[in-house]
C-alpha positions in Angstrom: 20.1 18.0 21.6 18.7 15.1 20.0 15.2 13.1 21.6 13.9 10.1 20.9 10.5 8.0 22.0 9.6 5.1 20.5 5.6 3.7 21.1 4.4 0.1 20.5 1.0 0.1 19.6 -1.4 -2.9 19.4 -4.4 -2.4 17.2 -7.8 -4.1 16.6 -9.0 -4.8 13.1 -11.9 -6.2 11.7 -13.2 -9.5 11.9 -12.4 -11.7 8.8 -9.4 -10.0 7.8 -6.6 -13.2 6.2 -3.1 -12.2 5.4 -1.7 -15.2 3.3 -4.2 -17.5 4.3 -3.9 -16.4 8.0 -6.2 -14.9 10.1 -4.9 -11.7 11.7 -7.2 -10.3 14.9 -5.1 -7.5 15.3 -2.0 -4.8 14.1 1.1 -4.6 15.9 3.3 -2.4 15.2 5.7 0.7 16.1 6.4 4.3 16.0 9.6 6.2 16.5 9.3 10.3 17.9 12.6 12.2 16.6 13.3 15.8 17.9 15.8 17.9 17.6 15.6 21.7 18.3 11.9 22.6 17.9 11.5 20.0 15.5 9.6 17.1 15.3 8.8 13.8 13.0 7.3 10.5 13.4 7.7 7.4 11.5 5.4 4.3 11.7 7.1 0.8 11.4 5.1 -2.1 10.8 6.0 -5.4 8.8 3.7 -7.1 7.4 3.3 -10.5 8.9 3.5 -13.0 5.9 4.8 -10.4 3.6 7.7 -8.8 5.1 10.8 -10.4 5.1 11.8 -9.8 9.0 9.7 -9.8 12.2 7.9 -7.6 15.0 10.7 -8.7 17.3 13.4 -7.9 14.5 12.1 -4.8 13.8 12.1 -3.8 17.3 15.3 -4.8 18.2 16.8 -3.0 15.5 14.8 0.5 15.5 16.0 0.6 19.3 19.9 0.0 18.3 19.4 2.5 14.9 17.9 5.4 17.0 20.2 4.9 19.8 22.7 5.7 16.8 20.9 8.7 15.8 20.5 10.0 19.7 24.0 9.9 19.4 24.2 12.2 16.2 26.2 9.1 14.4 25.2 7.6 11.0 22.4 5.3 10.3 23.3 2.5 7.9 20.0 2.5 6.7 20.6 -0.2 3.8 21.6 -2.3 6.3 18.8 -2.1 8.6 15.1 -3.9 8.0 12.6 -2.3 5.4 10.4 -1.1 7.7 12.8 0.3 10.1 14.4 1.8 7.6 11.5 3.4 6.2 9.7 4.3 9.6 13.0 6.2 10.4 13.7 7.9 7.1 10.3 9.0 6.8 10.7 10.5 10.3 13.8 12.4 9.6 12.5 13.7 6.3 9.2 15.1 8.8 11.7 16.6 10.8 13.8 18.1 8.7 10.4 19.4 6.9 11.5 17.6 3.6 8.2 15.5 3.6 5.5 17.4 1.6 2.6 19.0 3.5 -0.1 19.1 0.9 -2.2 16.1 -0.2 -5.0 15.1 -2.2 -5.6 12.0 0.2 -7.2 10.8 -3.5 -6.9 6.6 -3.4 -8.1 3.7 -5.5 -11.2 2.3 -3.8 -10.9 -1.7 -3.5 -14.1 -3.7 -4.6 -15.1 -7.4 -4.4 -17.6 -6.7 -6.8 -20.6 -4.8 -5.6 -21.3 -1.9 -8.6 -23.8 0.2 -6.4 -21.0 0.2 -3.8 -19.0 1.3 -5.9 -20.8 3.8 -7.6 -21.1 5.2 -3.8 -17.2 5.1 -3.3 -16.7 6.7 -6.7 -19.2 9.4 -6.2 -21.6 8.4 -9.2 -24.6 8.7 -6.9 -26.2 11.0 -4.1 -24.1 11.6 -1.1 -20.4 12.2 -2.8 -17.5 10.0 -2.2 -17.6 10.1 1.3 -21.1 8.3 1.5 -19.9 4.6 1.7 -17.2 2.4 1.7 -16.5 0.1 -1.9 -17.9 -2.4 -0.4 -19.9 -1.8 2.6 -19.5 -4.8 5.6 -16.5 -5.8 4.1 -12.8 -5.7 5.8 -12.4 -2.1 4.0 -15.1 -0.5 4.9 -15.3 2.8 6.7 -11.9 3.4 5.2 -10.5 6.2 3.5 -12.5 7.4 0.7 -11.7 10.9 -1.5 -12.9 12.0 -4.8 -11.2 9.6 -7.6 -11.8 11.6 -10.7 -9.9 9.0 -12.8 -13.1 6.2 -12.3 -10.5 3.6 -11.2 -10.4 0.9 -8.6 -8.9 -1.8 -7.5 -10.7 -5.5 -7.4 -8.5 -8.9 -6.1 -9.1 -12.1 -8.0 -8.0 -15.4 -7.6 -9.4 -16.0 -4.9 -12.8 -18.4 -6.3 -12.8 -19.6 -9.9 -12.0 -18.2 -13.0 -15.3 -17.9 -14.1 -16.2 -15.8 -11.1 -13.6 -13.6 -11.3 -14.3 -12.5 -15.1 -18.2 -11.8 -14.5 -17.1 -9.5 -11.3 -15.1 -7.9 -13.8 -17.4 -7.5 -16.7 -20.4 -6.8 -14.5 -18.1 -3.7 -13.2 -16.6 -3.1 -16.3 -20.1 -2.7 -17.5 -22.1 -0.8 -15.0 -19.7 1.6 -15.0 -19.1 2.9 -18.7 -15.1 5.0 -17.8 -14.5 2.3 -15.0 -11.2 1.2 -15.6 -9.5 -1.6 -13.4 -6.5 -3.0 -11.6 -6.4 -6.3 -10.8 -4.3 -8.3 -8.1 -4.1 -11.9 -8.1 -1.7 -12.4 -5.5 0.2 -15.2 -7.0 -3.0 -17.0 -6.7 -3.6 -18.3 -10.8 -1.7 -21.1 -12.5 -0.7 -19.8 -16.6 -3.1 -21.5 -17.6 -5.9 -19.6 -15.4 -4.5 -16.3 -16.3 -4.9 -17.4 -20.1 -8.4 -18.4 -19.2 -9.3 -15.2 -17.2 -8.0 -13.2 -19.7 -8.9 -14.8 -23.1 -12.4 -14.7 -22.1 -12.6 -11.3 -21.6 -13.5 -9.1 -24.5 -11.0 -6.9 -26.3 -13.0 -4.0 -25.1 -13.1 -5.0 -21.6 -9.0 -5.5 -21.8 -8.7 -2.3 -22.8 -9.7 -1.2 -19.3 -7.7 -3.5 -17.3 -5.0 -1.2 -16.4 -2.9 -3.9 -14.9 -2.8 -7.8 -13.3 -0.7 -7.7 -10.6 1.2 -10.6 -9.7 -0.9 -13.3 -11.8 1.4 -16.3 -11.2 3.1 -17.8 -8.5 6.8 -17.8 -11.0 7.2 -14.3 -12.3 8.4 -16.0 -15.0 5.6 -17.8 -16.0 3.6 -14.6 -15.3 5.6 -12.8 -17.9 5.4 -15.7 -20.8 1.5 -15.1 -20.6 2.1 -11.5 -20.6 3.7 -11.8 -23.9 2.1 -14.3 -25.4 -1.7 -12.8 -24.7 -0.6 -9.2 -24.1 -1.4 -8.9 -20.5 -0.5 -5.7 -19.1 1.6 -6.9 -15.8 2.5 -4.7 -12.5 5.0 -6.3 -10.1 4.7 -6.1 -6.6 6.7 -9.0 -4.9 9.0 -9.4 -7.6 10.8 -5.8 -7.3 11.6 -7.1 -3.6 12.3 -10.7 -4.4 13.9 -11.1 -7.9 17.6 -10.1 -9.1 17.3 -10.4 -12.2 17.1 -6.7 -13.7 15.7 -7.9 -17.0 12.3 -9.6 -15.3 11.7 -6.3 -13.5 12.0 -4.2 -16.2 10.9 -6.3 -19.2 8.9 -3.9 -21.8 5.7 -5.9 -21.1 5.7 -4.9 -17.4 3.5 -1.7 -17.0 3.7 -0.8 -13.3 6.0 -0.9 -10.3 3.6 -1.1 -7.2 5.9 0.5 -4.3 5.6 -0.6 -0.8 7.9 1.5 1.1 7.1 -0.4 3.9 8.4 -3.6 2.3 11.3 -1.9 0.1 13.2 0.6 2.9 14.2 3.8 3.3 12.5 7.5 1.8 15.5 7.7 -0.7 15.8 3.8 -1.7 11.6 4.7 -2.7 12.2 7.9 -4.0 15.3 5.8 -6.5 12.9 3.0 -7.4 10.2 6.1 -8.8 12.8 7.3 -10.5 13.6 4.3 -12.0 10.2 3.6 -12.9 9.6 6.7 -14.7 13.0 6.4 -16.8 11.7 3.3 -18.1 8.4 4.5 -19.1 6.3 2.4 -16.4 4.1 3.6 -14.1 4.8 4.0 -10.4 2.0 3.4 -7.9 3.0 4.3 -3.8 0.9 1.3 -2.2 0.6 0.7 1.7 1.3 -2.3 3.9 -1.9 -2.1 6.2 0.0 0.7 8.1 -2.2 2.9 10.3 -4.2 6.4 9.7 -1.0 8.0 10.7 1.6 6.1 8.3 -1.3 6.5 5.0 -1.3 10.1 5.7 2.6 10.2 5.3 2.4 7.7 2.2 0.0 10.3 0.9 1.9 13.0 1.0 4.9 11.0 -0.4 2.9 10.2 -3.4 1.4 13.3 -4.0 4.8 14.3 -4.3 6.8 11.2 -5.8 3.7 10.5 -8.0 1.1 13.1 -8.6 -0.4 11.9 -11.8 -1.1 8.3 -10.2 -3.9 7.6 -7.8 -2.2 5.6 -5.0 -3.4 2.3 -3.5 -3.9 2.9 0.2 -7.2 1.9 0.7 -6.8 -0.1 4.2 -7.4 1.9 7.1 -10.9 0.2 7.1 -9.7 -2.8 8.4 -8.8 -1.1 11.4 -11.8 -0.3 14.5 -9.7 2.8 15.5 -7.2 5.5 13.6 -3.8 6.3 15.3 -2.8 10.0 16.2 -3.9 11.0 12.3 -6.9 11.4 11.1 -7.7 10.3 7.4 -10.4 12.6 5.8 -13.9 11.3 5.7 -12.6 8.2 7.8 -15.1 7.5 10.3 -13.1 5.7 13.3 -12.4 6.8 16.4 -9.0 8.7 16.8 -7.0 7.4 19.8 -3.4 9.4 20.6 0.0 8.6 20.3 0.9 9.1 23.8 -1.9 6.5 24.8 0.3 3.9 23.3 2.8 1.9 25.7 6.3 4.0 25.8 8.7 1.2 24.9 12.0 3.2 24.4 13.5 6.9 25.4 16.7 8.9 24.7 16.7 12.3 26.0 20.8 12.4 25.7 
């Protein structure tokens, strides 16, 4: 017999936090509970608001009608249904079917707006080891997930102030930390013209550890006409989601897929787009949506799995005030259940 529960959660996060120029105050989101047998998984739905391309309200209309389905031991048309229902589900029958790997390294970049002693702290470079503060402590991340990152790496977002800014957070990094290397994610956020600055004024030495600019320009297009021109090594983000054309994804200049399963959809449309990646010789990085302590531990264990070599992005959970159900390592939040969450749905037919 098959069982299903369905929570809505409602989540505080820190003060300050702007999702495309919005100020969000809180995380809403959804989890589905499938059993069958003695067997149990959990899936986490959550769009992004801004970012994903349906709603709260869309996604919860349609994870009610798709586990209904799946009560009902009938197919789920999973390409049809929204990313993040897609993915919450899929990821939920792959936990209950025990296909979802248990071990994990819970290793992720650490995100820095441009503090070196911070992260030094987050890297592990001083007294106390990794867990001993947050990349940049205060900020909207802090108190997040932090693990041992033995490949000196971390993440820093630009475009937000001037050019000139950005490159002397970089190089001040770049140079208090001798192996530091970097990625770097504009968010659409820099004209060509701005990327061309940002990146002409950086030394040749200091390019050599930028392992990627994500997203530079608001056209992909224009984004990869610098690339080319300057030799900017590019990661898409947006564009795997947004763009059709094949040859704009997978132009040789591109470095690195970023993966939001979240955003993309279901545990084998992710596992494809890895795949993919890799054939192409690019570099596939699992990244999260702002999804709680209990959907980062399942994108961990996805990329330890999907992507062992590569150091995912999930450093987010410290924008939350409380984790949810799972605990991240070395996170120091308060753990609130699942079943303290309002029960939204039920199936027990």
């Amino acid at each position: 017999m098959r069982q299903a529960r369905i929570y809505q959660y409602t989540l505080p996060v820190t003060a300050g936090l702007f999702l495309r120029d919005q100020r969000l105050t809180q995380r809403e989101g959804l989890v589905v509970e499938l059993s069958e047998g003695a067997q149990r998984g959990w899936g986490e739905i959550a769009p992004l608001p801004g970012f994903s391309q349906e709603t709260f309200a869309e996604a919860r209309h349609a994870l009610i009608a798709a586990t209904a389905v799946w009560c009902d031991h009938r197919n789920i048309a999973m390409p049809q249904l929204p990313p993040s229902v897609a993915w919450g589900l899929s990821i939920a029958q792959a936990e209950l079917d025990q296909r979802l790997p248990t071990p994990s390294s819970f290793q992720t970049v650490p995100v820095c707006t441009g503090d070196p002693d911070a992260l030094f702290a987050a890297l592990g470079h001083v007294s106390g080891g990794p867990h001993s503060g947050g990349p940049h402590s205060g900020g909207p991340h802090s108190g997040g997930p932090h693990s041992d990152n033995p490949s000196d790496e971390a993440k820093v977002k630009v475009g937000e102030y001037e050019v000139a800014r950005d490159r002397l957070m970089v190089t001040t990094l770049l140079d208090a930390i001798p192996h530091l290397r970097l990625r770097l994610d504009a968010n659409r956020r820099w004209r060509p013209e701005q990327l061309a600055a940002f990146w002409c004024g950086l030394s040749q030495a200091h390019q050599a550890r930028i392992s990627w600019i994500e997203e530079p320009c608001r056209d992909p297009y224009q984004s990869l006409a610098q690339a080319e021109a300057l030799g900017v090594p590019l990661a898409w983000d947006e564009t795997l989601r947004d763009s059709d054309d094949t040859g704009l994804k997978e132009s040789d200049r591109v470095r690195t897929w970023v993966i939001k399963p979240t955003m993309m959809g279901d545990f084998a449309q992710v596992s494809q787009s890895v795949t993919r990646a890799h054939a192409l010789g690019k570099i596939a990085v699992i990244s999260s949506s702002l999804e709680t302590s209990l959907g980062l531990t399942q994108l961990s264990r996805v990329a330890s799995s999907l992507t062992p070599n590569v150091v995912p992005g999930l450093d987010t959970l410290g924008v939350f005030e409380q984790q949810l159900d799972r605990t991240w390592p070395g996170a120091n939040q308060p753990l609130i259940p699942l079943d303290d969450q309002p029960l939204i749905w039920v199936n027990t037919l």
